[in-house]
C-alpha positions as CSV (number, residue, x, y, z in Angstrom):
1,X,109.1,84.9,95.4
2,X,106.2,82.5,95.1
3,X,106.2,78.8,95.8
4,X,105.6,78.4,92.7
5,X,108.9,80.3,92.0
6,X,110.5,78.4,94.6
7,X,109.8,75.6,93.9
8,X,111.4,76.3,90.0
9,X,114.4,77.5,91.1
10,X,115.3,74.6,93.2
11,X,113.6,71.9,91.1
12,X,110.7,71.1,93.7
13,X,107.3,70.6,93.7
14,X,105.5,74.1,94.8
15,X,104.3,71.5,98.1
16,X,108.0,70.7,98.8
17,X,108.9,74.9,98.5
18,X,105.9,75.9,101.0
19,X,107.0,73.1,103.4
20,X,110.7,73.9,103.4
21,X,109.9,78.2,103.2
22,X,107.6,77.0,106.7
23,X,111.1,75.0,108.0
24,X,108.9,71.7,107.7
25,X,111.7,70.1,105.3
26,X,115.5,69.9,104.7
27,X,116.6,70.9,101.5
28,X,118.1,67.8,99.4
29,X,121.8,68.6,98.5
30,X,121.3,69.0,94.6
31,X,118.5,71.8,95.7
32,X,121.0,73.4,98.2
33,X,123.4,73.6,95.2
34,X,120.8,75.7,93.7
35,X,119.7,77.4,96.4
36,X,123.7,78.4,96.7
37,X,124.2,79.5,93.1
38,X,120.9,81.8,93.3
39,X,122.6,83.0,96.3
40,X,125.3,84.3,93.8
41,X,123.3,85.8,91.4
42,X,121.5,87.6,94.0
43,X,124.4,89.3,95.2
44,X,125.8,90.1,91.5
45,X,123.0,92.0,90.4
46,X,121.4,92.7,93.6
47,X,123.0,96.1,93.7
48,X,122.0,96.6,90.0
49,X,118.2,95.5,90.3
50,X,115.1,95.1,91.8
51,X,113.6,91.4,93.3
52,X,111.7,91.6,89.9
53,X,114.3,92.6,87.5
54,X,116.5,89.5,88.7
55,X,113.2,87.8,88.4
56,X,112.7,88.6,85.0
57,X,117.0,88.0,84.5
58,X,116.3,84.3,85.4
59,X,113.4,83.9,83.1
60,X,115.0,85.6,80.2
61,X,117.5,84.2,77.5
62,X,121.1,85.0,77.9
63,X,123.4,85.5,75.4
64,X,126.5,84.7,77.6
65,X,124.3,81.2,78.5
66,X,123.8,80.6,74.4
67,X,120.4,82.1,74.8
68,X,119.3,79.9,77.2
69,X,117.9,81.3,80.7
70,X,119.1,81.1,83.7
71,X,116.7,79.5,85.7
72,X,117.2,76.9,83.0
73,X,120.6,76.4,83.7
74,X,120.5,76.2,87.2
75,X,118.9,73.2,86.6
76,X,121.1,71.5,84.3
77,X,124.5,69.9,84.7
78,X,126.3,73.4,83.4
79,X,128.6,74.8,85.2
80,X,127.7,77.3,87.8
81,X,130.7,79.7,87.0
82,X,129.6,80.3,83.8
83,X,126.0,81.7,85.4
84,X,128.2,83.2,87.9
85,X,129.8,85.2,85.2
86,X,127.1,85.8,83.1
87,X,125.3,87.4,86.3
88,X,128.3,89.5,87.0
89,X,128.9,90.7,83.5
90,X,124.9,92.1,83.4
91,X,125.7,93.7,86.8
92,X,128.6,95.7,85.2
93,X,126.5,96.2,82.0
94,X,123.8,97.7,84.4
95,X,126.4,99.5,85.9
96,X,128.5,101.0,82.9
97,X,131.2,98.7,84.1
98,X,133.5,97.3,81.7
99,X,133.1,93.4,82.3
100,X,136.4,92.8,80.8
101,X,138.3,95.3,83.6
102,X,139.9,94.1,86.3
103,X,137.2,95.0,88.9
104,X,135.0,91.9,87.1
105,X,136.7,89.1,86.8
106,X,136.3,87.1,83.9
C-alpha cells in the first residue's frame, strides 16, 4: 500500500504514514485501533483475495455496512465487529461458504 493508502486507513497525514512505515513515529492509540481492525480484515479475506482485491473491498460500498465502505467505517465510531463480520461473510461468499453455518460465526 501507498502512504497515501496508509495514511487513509489510519486517519494520518501521508507525512505521518511515511514516518511511522520508516519507524520514525509511534502510532497514536486511536490509529493502532485501526491498524488492529485492518489486521482483521486482512486475515478474513486474505485467503479469498489478492492485496488489491481487499484494496478495492475497503474502497467499495458494503451492503452488510448499509452501503457504506469500509475504509469509511474504520474511521468512524461503528463498531468494529460489525466490519469484522462483514469481512468474514465476503470471505465465505468468495469461498462458497455459507456465512450463516457454523464455521462463520455470525
Amino acid at each position: 500500500m501507498s502512504d497515501q493508502s496508509w495514511a487513509a486507513v489510519l486517519g494520518i497525514t501521508p507525512e505521518e504514514a511515511a514516518r511511522w512505515l520508516e519507524g520514525e513515529h509511534a502510532i497514536a492509540r486511536d490509529s493502532n485501533t485501526r491498524l488492529v481492525m485492518l489486521h482483521g480484515i486482512i486475515t478474513a479475506l486474505g485467503r479469498s483475495l489478492s492485496g488489491k482485491g481487499i484494496a478495492d473491498w475497503l474502497h467499495q460500498e458494503q451492503l452488510e455496512l448499509n452501503g457504506r465502505r469500509p475504509i469509511d467505517w474504520l474511521g468512524s465510531d461503528q463498531s468494529a465487529d460489525g466490519l469484522l463480520l462483514a469481512a468474514r461473510r465476503a470471505a465465505a461468499r468468495y469461498h462458497g461458504v455459507d456465512s450463516q453455518s457454523a464455521y462463520w460465526p455470525s
